[in-house]
C-alpha positions in Angstrom: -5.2 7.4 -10.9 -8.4 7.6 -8.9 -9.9 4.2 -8.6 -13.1 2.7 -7.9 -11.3 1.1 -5.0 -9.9 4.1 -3.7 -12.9 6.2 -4.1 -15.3 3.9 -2.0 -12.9 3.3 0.6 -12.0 7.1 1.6 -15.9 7.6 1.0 -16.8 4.3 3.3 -14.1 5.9 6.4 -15.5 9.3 5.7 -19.2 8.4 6.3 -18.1 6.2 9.4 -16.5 8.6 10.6 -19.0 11.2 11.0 -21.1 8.3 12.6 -19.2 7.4 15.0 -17.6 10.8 16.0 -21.3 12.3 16.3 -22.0 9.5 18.7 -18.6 10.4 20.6 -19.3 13.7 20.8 -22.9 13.2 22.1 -21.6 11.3 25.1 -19.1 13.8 25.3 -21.0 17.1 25.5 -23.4 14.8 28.3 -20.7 14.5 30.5 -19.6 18.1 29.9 -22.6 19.4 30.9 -23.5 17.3 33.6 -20.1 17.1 35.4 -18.0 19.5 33.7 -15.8 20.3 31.0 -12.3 19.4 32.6 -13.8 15.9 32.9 -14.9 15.4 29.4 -11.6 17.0 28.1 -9.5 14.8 30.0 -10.8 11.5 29.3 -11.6 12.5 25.7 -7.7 13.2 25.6 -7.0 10.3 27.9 -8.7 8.1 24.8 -7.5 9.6 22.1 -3.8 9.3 23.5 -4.5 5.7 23.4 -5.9 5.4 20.1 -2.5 7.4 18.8 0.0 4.5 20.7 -2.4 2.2 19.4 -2.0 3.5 15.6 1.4 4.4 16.1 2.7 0.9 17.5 0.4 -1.1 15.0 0.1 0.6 11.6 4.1 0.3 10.5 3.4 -3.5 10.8 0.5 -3.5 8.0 3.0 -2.1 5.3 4.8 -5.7 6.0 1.8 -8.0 5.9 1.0 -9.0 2.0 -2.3 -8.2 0.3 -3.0 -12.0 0.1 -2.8 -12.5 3.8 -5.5 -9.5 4.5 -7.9 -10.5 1.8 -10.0 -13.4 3.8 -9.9 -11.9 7.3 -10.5 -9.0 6.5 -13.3 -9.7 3.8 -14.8 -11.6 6.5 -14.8 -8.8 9.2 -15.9 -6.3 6.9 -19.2 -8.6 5.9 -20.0 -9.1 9.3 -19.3 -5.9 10.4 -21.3 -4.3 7.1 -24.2 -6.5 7.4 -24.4 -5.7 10.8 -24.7 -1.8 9.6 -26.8 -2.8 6.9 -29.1 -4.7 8.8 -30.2 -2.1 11.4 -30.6 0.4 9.1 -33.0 -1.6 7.0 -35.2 -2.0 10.0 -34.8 1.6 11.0 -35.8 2.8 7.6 -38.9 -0.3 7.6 -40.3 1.0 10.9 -39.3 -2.0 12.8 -36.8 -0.2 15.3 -36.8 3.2 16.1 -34.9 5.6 14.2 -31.5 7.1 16.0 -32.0 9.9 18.1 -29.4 12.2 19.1 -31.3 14.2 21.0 -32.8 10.9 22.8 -29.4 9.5 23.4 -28.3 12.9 24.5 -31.1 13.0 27.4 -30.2 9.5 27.9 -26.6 9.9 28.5 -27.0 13.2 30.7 -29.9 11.1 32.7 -27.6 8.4 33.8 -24.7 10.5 34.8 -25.1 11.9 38.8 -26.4 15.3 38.6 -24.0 18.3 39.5 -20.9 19.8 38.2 -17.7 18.4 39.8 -16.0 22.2 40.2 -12.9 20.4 41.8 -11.3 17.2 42.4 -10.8 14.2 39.9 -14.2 13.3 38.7 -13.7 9.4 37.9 -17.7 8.8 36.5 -17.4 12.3 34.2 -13.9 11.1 32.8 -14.1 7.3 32.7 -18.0 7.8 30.5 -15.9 10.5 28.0 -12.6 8.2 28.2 -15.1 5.0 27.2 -17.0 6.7 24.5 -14.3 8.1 22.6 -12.1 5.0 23.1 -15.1 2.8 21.5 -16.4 5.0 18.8 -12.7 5.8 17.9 -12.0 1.7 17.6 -14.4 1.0 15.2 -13.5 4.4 13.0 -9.3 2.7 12.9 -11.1 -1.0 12.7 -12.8 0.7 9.4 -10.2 2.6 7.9 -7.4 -0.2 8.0 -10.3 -2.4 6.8 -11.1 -0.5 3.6 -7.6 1.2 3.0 -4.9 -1.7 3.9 -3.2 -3.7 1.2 -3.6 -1.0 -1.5 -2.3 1.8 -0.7 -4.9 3.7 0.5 -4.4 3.9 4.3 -3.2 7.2 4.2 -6.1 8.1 1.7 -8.7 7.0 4.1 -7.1 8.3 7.1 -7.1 11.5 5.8 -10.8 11.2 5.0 -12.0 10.0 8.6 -9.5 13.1 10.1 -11.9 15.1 7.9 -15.0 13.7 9.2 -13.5 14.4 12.8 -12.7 18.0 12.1 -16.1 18.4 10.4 -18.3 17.4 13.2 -15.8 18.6 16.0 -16.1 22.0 14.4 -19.9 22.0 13.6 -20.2 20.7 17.9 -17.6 23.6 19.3 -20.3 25.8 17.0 -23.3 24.6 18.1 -23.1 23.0 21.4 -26.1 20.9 21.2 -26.6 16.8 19.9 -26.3 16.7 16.3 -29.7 15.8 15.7 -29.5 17.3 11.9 -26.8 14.2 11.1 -28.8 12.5 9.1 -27.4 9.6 10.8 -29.7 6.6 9.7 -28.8 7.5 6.3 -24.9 7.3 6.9 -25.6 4.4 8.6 -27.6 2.8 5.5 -24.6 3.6 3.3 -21.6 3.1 5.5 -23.5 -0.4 5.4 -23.9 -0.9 1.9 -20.4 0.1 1.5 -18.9 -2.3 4.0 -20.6 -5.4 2.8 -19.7 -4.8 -0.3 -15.9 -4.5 0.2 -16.0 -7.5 2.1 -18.1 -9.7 -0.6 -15.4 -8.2 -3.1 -12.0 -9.0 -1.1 -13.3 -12.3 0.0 -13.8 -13.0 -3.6 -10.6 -11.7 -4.2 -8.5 -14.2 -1.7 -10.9 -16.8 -3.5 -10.4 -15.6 -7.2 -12.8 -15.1 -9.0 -12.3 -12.6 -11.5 -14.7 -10.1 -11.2 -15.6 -8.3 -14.6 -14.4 -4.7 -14.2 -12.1 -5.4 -11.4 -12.0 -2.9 -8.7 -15.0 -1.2 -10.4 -16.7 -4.5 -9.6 -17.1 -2.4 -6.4 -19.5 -0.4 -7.9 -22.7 -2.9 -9.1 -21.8 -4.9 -5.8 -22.7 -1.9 -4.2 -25.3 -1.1 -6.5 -27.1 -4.8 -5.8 -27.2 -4.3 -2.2 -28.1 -0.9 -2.1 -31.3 -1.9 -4.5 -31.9 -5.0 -2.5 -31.8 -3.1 1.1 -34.1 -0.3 0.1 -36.2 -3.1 -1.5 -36.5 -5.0 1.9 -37.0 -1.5 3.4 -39.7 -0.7 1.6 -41.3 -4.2 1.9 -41.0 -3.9 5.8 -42.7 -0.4 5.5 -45.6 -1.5 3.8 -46.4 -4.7 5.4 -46.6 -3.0 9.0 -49.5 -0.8 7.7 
């Protein structure tokens, strides 16, 4: 039976996903133009060796840890981690910050690397930029999906919806070759935000509980509040820096 639950949490590690693999892949394709190819490939695999071990040696243990020992932490992490998402975005879409550029970040990333291809040789600055970017981006996609999918049954669920993402964007990037400007990133962001706050309002009231009317569908007008209340603020920031 496909849940509330279940629907917002492969939907929350999908749209993170595609966040934070475009980023990835921005400061990937930098260092593959500026100092070659086998130095973004080989810290890109480097990073994502170690996010494997890292899954591999850690997610067995989360089928042994009950539900009720999750809820609070992880409640808690997800708030501050969602509002954190929700926040920017709100000021991205009021005007106050500027709105995330790929193409920006791109010509930032390629700027700040030493010009020239490396042709032979291990090139430490090319590999150890593509090895940090992907191991970064790729901690917070694992941070999300344990985060929405453990203690239900759906880690497998959302897994398989942030592989998606990955494969998505990795395909649309071997395409293309250029930034993924047309993500419409801020958007995600705004969402991926919404969606994160509101599973951690929900499981924190779940380790506290309150008995929310619906139950897990009490996912859906929690989302709904902060979703009216962000583009509300949004639209207030907007219109008072005219």
């Amino acid at each position: 039976m496909i849940t509330a639950h279940a629907i917002t949490a492969i939907s929350a590690a999908f749209l993170a996903a595609v966040v934070e693999v475009t980023e990835a892949y921005t400061i990937v394709l930098a260092v593959g133009l500026s100092r070659g190819w086998r130095s973004a490939s080989a810290g890109t695999a480097a990073a994502l060796i170690v996010l494997a071990l890292m899954v591999a040696a850690f997610g067995p243990l989360l089928d042994r840890i009950q539900l009720a020992a999750l809820q609070l932490p992880i409640g808690m992490l997800l708030l501050v981690f969602g509002m954190g998402w929700l926040r920017k975005a709100i000021l991205r879409a009021g005007g106050i910050i500027p709105l995330h550029d790929e193409n920006a970040i791109f010509a930032s990333e390629f700027a700040g690397l030493p010009g020239g291809v490396v042709q032979k040789g291990f090139d430490t600055v090319g590999t150890l930029t593509a090895f940090q970017g992907v191991l970064l981006e790729g901690l917070e996609v694992i941070f999300i999906v344990i985060a929405v999918g453990a203690g239900r049954g759906l880690l497998v669920a959302a897994s398989a919806g942030a592989a998606l993402a990955c494969l998505l964007v990795l395909l649309v990037g071997a395409i293309i070759h250029k930034p993924l400007s047309r993500v419409p990133e801020n958007t995600l962001k705004f969402a991926v935000g919404v969606m994160l706050t509101s599973f951690g309002v929900f499981w924190i009231g779940e380790a506290l509980s309150v008995a929310w009317p619906g139950a897990d569908f009490a996912l859906a007008y929690i989302a709904g509040s902060f979703l009216a209340a962000g583009l509300a603020t949004a639209t207030y920031l907007k219109r008072s820096a005219i």
